[in-house]
C-alpha positions in Angstrom: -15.2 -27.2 28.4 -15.5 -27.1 24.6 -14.8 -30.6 23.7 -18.1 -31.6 22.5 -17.9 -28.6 20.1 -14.5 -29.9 19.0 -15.4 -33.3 18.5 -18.3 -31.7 16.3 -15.7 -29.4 14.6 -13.7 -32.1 13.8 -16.3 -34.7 12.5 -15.5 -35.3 8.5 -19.0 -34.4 7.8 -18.7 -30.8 9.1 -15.5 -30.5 7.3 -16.9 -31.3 3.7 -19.5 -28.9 5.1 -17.7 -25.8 5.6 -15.2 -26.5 2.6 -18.2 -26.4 0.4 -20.2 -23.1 1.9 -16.3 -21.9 2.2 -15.4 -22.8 -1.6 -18.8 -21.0 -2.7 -18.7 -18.2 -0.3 -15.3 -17.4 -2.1 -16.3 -17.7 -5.8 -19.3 -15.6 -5.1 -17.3 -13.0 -3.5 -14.5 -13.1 -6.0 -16.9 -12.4 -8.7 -18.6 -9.9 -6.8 -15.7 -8.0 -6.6 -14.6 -8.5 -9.9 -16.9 -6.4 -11.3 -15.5 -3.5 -8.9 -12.1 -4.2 -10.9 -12.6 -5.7 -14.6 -12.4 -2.8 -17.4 -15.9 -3.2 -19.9 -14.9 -4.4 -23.5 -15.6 -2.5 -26.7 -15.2 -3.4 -30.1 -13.7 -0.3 -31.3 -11.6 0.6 -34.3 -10.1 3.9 -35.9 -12.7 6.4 -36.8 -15.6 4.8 -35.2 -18.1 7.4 -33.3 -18.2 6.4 -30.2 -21.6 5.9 -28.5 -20.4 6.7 -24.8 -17.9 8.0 -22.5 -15.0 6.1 -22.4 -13.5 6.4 -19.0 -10.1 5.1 -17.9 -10.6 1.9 -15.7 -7.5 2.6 -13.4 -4.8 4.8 -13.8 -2.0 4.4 -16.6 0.8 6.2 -18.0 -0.2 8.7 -20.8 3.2 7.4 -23.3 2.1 10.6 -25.1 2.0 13.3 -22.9 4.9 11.7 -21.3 7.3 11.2 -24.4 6.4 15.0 -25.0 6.9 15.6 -21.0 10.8 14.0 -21.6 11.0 15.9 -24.8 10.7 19.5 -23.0 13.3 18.6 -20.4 15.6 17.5 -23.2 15.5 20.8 -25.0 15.3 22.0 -21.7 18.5 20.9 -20.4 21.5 23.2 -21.5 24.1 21.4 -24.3 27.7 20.9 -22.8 30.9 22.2 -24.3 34.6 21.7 -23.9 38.0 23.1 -24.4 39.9 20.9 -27.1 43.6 21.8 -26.0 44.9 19.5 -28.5 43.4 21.8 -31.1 46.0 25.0 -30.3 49.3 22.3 -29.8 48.5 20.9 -32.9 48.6 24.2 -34.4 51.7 25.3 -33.1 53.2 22.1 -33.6 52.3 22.2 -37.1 53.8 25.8 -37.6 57.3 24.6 -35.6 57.9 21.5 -37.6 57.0 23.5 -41.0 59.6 25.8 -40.8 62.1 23.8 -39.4 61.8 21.6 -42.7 61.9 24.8 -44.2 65.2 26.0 -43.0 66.3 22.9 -43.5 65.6 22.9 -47.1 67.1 25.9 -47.8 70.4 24.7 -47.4 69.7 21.1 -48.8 70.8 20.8 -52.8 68.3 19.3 -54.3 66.0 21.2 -56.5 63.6 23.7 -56.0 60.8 21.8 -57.1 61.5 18.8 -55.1 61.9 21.0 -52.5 58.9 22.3 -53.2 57.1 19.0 -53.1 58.5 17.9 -50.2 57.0 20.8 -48.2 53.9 20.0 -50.0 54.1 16.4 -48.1 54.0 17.6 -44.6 51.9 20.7 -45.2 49.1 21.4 -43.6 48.6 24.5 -45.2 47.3 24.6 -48.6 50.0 26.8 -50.0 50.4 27.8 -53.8 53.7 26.7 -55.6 54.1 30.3 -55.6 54.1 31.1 -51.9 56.2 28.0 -51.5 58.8 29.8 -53.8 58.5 32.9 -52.3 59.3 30.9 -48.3 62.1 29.2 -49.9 63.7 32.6 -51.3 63.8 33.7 -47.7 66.7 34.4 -45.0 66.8 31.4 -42.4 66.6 35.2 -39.9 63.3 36.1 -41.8 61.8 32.5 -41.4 62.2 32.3 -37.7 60.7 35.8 -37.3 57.8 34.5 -39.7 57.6 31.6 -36.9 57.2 33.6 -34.1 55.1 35.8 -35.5 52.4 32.9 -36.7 53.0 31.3 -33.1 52.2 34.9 -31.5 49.2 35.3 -33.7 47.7 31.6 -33.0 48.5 32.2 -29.2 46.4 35.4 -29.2 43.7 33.7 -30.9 43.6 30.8 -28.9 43.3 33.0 -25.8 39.2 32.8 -26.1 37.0 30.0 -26.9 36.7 29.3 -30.6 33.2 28.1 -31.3 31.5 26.4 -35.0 30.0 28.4 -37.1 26.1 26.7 -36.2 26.8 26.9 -32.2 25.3 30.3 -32.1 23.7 29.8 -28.4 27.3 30.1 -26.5 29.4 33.1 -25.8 32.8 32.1 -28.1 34.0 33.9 -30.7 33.5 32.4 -34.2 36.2 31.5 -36.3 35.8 34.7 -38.8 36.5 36.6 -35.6 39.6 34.8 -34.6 40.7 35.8 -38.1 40.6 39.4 -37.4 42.6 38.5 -34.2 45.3 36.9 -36.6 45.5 39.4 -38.9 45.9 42.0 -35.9 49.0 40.1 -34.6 50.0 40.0 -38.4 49.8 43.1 -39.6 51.5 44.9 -36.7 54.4 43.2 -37.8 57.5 44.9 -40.2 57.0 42.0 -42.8 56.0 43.1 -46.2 53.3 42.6 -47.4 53.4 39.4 -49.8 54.5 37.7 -46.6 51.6 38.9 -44.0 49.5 37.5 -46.6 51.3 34.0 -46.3 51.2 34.3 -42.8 47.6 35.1 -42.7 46.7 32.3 -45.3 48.9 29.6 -42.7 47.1 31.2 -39.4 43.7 30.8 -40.9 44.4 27.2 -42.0 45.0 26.8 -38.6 42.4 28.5 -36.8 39.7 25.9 -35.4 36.9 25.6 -33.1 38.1 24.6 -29.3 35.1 25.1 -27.7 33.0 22.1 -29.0 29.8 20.4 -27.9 30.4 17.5 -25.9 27.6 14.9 -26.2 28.6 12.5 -23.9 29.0 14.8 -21.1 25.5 16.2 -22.4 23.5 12.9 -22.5 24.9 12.1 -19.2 22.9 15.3 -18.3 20.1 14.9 -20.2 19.9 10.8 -18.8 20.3 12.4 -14.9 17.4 15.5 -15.9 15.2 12.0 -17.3 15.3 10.5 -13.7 13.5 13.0 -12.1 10.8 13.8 -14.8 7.7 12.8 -13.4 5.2 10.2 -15.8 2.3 11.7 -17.2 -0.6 9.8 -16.4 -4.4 9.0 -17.9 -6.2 8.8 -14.3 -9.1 6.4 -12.9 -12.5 7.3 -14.4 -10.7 10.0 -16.8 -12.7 10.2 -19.9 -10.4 9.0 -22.6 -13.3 8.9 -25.5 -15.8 11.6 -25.8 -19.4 10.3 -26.8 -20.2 11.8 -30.4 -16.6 11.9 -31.1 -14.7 9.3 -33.9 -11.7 7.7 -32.2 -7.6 8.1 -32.9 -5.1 6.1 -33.2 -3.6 7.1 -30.2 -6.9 6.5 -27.9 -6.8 2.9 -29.6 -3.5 2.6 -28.0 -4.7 3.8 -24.8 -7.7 1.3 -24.8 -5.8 -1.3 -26.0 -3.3 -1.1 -23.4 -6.3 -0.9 -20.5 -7.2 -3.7 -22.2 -10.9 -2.2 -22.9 -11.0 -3.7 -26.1 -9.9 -6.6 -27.8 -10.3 -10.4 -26.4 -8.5 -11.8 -23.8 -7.1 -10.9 -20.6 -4.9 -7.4 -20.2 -1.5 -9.0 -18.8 -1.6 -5.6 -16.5 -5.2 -6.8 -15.1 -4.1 -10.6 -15.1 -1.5 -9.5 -11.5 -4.8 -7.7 -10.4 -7.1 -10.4 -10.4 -4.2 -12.5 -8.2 -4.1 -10.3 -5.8 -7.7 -9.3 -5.2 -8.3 -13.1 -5.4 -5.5 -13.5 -2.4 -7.3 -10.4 -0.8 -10.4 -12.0 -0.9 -9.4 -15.8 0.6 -7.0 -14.3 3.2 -10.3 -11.8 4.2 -12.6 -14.9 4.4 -9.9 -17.4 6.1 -9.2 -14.5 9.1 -13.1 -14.4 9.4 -13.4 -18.0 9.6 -10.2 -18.5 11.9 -11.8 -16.2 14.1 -15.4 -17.8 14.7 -13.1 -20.8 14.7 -11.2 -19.7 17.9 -13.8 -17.5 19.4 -17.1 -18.2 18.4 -16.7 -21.9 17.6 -20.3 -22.6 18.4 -21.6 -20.0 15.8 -19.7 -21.1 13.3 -21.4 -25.2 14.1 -24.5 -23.1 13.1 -25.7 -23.2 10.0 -28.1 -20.7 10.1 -26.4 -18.4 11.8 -22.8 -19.0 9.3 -25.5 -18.4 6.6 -27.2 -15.3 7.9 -23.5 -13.7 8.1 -22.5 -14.7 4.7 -25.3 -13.3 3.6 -25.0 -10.4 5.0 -21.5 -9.7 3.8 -23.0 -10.7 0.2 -25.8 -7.9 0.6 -23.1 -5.4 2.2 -20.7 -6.1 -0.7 -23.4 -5.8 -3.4 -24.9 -2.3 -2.1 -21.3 -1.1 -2.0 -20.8 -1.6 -5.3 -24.1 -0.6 -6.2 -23.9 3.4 -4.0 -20.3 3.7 -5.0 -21.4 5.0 -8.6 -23.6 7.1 -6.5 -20.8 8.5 -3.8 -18.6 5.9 -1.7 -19.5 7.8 1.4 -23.2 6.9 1.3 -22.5 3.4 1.3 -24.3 1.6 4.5 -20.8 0.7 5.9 -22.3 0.9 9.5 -25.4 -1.4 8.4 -24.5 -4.6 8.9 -22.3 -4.2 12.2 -25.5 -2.8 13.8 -27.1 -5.8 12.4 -24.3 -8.4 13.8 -24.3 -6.3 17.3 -28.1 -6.8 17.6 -28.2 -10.7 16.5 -24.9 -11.8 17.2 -22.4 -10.3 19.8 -20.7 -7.1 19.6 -16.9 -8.2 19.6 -18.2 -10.9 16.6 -19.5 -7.5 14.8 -16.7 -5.3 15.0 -14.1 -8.5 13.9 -16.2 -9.4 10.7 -17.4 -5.7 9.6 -13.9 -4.6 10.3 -12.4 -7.5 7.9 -15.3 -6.7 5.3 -13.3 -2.9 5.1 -11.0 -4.8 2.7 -13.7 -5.1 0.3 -14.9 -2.2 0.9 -11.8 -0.5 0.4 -10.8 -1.9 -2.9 -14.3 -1.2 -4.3 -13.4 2.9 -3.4 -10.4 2.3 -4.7 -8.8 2.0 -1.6 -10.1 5.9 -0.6 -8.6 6.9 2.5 -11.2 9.1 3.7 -13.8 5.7 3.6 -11.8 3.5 5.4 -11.5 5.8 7.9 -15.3 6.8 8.2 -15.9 2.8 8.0 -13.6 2.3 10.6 -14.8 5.0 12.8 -18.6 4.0 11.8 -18.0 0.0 12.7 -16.6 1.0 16.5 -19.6 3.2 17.2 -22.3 1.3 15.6 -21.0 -2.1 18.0 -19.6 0.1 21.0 -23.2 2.1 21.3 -25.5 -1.2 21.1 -23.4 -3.9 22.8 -26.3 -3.5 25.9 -28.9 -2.9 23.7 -32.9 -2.3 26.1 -34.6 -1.2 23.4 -35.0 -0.2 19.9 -34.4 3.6 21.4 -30.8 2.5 21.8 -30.6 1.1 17.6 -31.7 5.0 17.4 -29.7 6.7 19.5 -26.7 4.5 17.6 -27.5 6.3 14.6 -27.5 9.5 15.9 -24.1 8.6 17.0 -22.7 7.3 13.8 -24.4 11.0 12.1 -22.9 12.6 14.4 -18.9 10.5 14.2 -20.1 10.4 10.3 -20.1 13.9 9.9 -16.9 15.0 12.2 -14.5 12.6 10.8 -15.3 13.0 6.9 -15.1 16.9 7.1 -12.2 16.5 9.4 -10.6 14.4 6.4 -12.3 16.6 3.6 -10.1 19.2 5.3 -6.7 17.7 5.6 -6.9 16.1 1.7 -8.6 19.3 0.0 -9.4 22.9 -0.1 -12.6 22.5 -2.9 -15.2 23.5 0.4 -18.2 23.0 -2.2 -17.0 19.0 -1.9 -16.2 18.4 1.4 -19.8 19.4 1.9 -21.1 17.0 -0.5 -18.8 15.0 1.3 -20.1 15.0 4.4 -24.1 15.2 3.5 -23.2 11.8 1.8 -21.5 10.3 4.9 -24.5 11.4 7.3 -26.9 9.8 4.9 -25.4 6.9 4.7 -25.4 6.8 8.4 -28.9 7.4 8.8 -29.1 4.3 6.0 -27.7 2.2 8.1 -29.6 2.6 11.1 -32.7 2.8 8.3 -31.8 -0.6 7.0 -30.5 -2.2 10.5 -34.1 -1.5 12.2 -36.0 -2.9 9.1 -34.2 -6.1 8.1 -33.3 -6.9 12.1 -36.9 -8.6 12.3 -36.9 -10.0 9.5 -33.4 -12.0 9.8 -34.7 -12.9 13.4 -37.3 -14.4 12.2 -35.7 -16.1 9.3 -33.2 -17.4 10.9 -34.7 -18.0 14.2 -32.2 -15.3 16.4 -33.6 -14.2 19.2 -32.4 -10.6 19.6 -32.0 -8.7 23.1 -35.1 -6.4 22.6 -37.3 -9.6 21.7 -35.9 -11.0 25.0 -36.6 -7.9 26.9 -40.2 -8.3 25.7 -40.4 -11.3 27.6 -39.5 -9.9 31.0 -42.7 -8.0 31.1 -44.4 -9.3 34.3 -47.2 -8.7 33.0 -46.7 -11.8 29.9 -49.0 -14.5 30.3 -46.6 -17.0 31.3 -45.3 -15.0 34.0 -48.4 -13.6 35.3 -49.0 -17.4 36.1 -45.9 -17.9 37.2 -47.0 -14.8 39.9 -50.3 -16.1 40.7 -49.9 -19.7 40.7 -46.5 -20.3 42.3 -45.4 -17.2 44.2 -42.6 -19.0 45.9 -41.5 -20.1 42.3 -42.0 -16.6 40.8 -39.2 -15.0 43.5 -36.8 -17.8 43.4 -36.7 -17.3 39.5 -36.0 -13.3 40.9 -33.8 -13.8 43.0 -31.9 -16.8 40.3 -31.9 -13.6 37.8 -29.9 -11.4 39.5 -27.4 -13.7 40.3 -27.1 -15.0 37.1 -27.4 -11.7 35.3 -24.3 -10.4 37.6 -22.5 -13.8 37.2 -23.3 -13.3 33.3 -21.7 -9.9 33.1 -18.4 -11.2 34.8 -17.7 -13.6 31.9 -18.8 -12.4 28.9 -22.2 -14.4 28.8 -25.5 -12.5 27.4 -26.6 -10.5 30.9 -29.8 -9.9 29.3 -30.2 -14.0 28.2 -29.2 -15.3 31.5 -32.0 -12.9 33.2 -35.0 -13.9 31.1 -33.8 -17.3 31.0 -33.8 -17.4 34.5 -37.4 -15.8 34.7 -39.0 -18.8 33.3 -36.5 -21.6 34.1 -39.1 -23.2 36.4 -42.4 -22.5 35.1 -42.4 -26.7 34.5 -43.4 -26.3 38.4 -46.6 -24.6 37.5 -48.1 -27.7 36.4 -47.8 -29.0 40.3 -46.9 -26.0 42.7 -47.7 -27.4 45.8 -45.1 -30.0 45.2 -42.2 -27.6 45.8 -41.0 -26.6 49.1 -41.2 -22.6 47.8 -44.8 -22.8 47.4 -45.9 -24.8 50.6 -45.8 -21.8 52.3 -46.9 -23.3 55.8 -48.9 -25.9 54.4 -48.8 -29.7 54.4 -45.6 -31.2 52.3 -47.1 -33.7 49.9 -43.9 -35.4 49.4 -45.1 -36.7 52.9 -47.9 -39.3 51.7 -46.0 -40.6 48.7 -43.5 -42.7 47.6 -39.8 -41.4 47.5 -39.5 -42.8 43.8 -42.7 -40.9 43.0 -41.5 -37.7 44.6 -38.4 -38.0 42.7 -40.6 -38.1 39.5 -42.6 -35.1 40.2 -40.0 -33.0 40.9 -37.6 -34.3 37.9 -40.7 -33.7 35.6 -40.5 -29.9 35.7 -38.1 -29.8 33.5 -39.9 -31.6 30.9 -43.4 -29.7 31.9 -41.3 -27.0 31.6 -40.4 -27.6 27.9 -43.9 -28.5 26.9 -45.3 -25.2 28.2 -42.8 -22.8 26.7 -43.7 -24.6 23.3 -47.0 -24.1 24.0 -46.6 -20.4 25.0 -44.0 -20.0 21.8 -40.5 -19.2 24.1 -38.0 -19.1 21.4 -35.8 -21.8 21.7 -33.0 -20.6 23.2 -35.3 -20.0 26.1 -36.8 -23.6 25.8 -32.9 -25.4 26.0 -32.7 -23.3 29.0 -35.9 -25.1 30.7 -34.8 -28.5 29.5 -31.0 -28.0 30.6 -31.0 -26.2 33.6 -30.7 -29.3 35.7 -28.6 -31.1 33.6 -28.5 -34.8 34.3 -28.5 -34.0 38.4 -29.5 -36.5 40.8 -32.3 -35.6 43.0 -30.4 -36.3 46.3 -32.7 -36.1 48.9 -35.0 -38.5 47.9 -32.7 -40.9 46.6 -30.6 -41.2 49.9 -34.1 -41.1 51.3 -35.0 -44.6 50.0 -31.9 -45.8 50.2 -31.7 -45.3 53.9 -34.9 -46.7 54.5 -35.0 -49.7 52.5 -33.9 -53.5 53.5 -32.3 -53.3 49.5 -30.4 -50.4 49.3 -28.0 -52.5 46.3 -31.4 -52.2 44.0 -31.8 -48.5 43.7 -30.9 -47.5 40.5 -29.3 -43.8 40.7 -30.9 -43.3 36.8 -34.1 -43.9 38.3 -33.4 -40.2 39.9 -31.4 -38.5 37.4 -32.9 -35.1 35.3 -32.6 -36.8 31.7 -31.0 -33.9 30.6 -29.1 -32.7 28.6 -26.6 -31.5 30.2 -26.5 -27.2 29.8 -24.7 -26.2 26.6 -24.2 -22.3 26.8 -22.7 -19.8 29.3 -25.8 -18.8 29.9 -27.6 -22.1 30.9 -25.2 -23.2 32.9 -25.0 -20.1 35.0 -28.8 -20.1 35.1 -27.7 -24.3 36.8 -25.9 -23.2 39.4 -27.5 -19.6 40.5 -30.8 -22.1 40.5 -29.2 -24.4 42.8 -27.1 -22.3 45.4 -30.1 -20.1 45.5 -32.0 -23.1 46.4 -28.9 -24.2 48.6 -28.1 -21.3 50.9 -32.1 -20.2 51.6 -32.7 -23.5 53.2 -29.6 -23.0 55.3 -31.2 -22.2 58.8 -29.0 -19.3 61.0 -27.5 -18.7 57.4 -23.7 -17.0 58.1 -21.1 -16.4 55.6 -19.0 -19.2 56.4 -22.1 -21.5 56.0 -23.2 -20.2 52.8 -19.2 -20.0 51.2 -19.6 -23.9 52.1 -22.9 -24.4 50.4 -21.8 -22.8 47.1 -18.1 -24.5 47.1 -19.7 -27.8 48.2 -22.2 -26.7 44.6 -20.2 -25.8 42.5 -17.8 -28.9 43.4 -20.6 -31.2 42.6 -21.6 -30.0 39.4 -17.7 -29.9 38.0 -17.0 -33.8 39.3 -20.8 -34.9 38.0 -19.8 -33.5 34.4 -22.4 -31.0 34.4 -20.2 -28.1 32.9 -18.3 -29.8 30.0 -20.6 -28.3 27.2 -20.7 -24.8 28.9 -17.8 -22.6 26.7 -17.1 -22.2 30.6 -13.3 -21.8 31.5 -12.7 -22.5 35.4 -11.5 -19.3 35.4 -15.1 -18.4 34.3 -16.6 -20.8 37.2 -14.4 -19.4 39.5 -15.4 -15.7 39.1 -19.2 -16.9 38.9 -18.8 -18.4 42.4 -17.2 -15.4 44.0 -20.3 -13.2 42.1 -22.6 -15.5 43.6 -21.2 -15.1 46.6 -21.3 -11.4 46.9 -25.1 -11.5 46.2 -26.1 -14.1 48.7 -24.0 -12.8 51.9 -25.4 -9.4 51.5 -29.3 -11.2 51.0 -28.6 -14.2 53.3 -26.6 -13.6 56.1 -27.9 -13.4 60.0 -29.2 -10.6 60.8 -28.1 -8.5 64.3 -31.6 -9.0 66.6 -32.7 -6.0 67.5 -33.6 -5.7 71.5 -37.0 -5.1 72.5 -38.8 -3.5 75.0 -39.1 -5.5 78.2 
């Protein structure tokens, strides 16, 4: 049914069309949101006073406070010591293998002094040549006792941890204490006293620390205590400069690295300004794919394309604009009740919805916004979709004050404790609620006009019977006037079932025939027991009167200013029909049936082009139908409208309609429904003989 459209969308002209509003659409909103995301540049240097507050575009890591963060957990994480056993073997070795070369040289025959120097070669130690002299003088018996009693005196020492001299923070003994150990073991000895001392002067030369700090095992500690030290940070709209005050070093670093001074673009905004320029095409392109698929004959309007991009423009702008104010004031709810009013509903809640990601990265992505937007969009488009009256646009905002101020202190709560904010909180969420039904009522008629959208409440205007057109209709062609009743409330049932406008396909149908009022008596509704004029003229002639209507139609809904989806009604409604009756009419009666020409009783069209026209098509002809039906019953009338709606489909009346046959299908069994209950025969009453 949408092939028309199609070809339309497809023709090369269109294409360069919406590439081009598409292309600038983009670049206008990229730039827009640019500014939501590009730092301000100063020409700073050290010791300049700055003039303003310097605030911290996004958040970044403070290398500072975080170098002095790590710093405390170094000093914070305990040093690691181990036990050297090596250090106690190596001292006990070096006491066995000393006086075994000592016993050894006693009985040797070389001289003392080369005796002497040969101790001196392994020793570790430090002897004088004196004590050396004083060893060699000595019974092999006394040596080994001297052995054992240096090995007892190392082992005792060596039975706690020995720790340096500067490693005052552990619990080891120090190595002046393990010499008070040794000279315990020492002196409880029987040796005299010239040989204690050697003894003591060999144990202390071999008394070392054990206990030593390990610093592998302790960076290894200090690496693990690193990984879980959180990073200081400099956050979003944190002053960094004070105005009045002259700027550090430091702070230079900090702008530098925000890239608030200095020319050229910060490589840390440069991945930024990708992605919000992939936000924004993918944002546009699911808009676009969606009018594409849904609403494909919006998006062949250009006004109506250009009143939405507009929109968004506006929308985008006076979020950016109320966000240094409070992001919960912004409007979000503005423009869906705009869209819901203009447009359709389902169109509304798509786009608005969509337009969250701008709003979102403008708020810096605050949670408690996108929530209230979310929750603002729904109820703005739920609370309007059958919008009567401007009463309703109120009675939305109330709703939106009302969701406004339930879901942003529900939030406030669950993100804070500060009460004094979730109040400001919320008063800024309810007026920017009450903005947007502020704004919504007082650009809707001005964007109708503009862009020539005829809303629901300027449609429901019309339907007063009491309009000048209608009051004509009344009084000039009753029969006329309840036919178009009895058309609207079939079409405005059949308009419901498929997601047409109900409100469209009523008013539509109110004054789909007032071409008629230019001859009344000419159609059979108006006769009403009178002569039928059709009688005393020509078939072709007939066929002209009655096919004019549609054109009459047109000419007085100009003249009486219809809007013009009202107008394509008129002129469509009968499509490019054939007037039946009095074609077959002359056909049957004359000697050249091969010469009548079927254009010759044709509508001229066009054929209908919207749900709601072609609706208005059929409920006009199978109201038309089924009255004229005499002893009506529901079989008869079921055969009327199939026999219809059969005609229209194989005459190619419905191939502009955006009508599914699933659509036509469900309009037939509405239609139905309404004219068995109005139609059908009656049970006769008897009467009184």
């Amino acid at each position: 049914m949408k092939m028309v459209d199609e070809k339309r969308f497809e023709d090369s002209r269109e294409k360069w069309r919406r590439s081009f509003l598409f292309t600038m659409v983009f670049i206008i909103t990229y730039f827009i949101m640019l500014t939501a995301v590009a730092p301000s540049k100063y020409d700073l240097k050290v010791g300049d006073i700055a003039d303003v507050d310097i605030k911290a575009p996004r958040d970044i890591i403070d290398q500072d406070a975080t170098k002095a963060k790590e710093n405390e957990i170094i000093e914070s994480v305990e040093k690691v010591y181990s036990l050297k056993g090596e250090v106690k073997l190596e001292a006990t070795k070096s006491v066995t293998t000393f006086f075994t070369k000592l016993i050894n040289l006693r009985s040797s025959e070389v001289s003392e002094k080369e005796k002497i120097e040969t101790l001196k070669k392994i020793d570790t130690f430090a002897l004088t040549d004196s004590n050396y002299k004083t060893l060699l003088s000595i019974t092999n018996e006394k040596a080994t006792e001297m052995q054992w009693i240096l090995l007892s005196a190392l082992e005792k020492v060596y039975e706690n941890n020995i720790r340096d001299e500067s490693d005052e923070d552990i619990e080891a003994k120090t190595i002046e204490e393990a010499k008070v150990i040794a000279n315990d073991v020492i002196d409880s000895s029987e040796l005299d006293e010239s040989l204690k001392n050697i003894l003591k002067d060999m144990a202390y030369s071999q008394i070392k620390p054990n206990w030593v700090f390990d610093k592998d095992k302790t960076d290894e500690k200090v690496t693990e205590a690193l990984k879980s030290a959180p990073k200081e940070y400099i956050k979003k709209s944190q002053i960094i400069v004070k105005e009045g005050e002259p700027i550090t070093q430091s702070q230079i670093e900090i702008l530098t690295e925000l890239g608030i001074i200095g020319d050229g673009v910060d490589k840390g905004y440069l991945f930024i300004y990708v992605v919000l320029a992939t936000l924004v095409f993918l944002t546009l392109a699911l808009q676009y794919l969606y009018m594409k698929k849904e609403r494909l004959r919006l998006l062949l309007n250009t006004k109506v394309v250009l009143m939405i991009v507009i929109l968004n423009i506006v929308s985008i702008i006076m979020a950016r604009s109320l966000n240094f104010v409070s992001p919960f004031v912004i409007p979000i709810g503005c423009t869906a009740l705009i869209m819901t009013l203009l447009l359709d509903y389902k169109l509304a809640v798509v786009i608005n919805t969509l337009n969250l990601v701008f709003i979102a990265i403008i708020t810096g992505f605050n949670p408690q916004v996108i929530i209230l937007g979310i929750v603002n969009i729904i109820v703005a488009c739920t609370s309007i979709k059958k919008v009567n009256g401007r009463n309703e646009v109120l009675q939305a905002t109330l709703y939106m004050v009302i969701a406004s101020a339930i879901v942003t202190l529900a939030t406030g709560l669950l993100v804070s404790n500060n009460f004094k904010m979730i109040v400001s909180e919320v008063t800024f969420a309810i007026l920017g609620a009450l903005l947007s039904g502020i704004f919504a009522i007082g650009f809707t008629p001005f964007l109708e006009s503009a862009f020539k959208i005829v809303t629901n409440m300027k449609l429901l205007e019309l339907s007063n019977p009491n309009s000048p057109l209608l009051k004509r209709l009344l009084m000039e062609a009753p029969g006329t006037y309840n036919h178009s009743l009895m058309v609207a409330n079939l079409a405005e049932v059949a308009a419901e079932e498929v997601d047409a406008n109900p409100i469209l396909a009523r008013i539509g149908s109110y004054y789909h025939d007032v071409g008629k009022l230019k001859r009344p008596i000419f159609f059979g509704e108006n006769l009403m027991g009178r002569e039928n004029p059709h009688n005393r003229i020509k078939p072709t002639l007939s066929a002209q009167i009655i096919i004019s209507h549609a054109k009459d139609g047109l000419e007085l809904a100009k003249e009486y200013k219809l809007p013009e989806i009202i107008q394509d009604i008129i002129i469509q409604h009968h499509g490019t029909t054939l007037v039946k009756y009095f074609y077959y009419t002359l056909k049957n009666s004359s000697d050249n049936p091969d010469e009548i020409k079927e254009e010759d009783f044709k509508y001229s069209g066009p054929i209908p082009s919207s749900k709601e026209a072609t609706i208005i098509m059929l409920a006009d002809s199978v109201e038309a139908a089924v009255r004229s039906i005499p002893m009506p019953t529901k079989e008869k009338i079921e055969e009327m409208v199939n026999n219809i709606f059969k005609d229209k489909l194989q005459s190619d009346q419905l191939i502009n309609s955006d009508l599914t046959l699933r659509d036509i299908e469900n309009i037939k069994k509405c239609f139905l429904k309404v004219l068995i209950g109005v139609y059908h025969q009656r049970v006769e009453y008897p009467k009184e003989k």
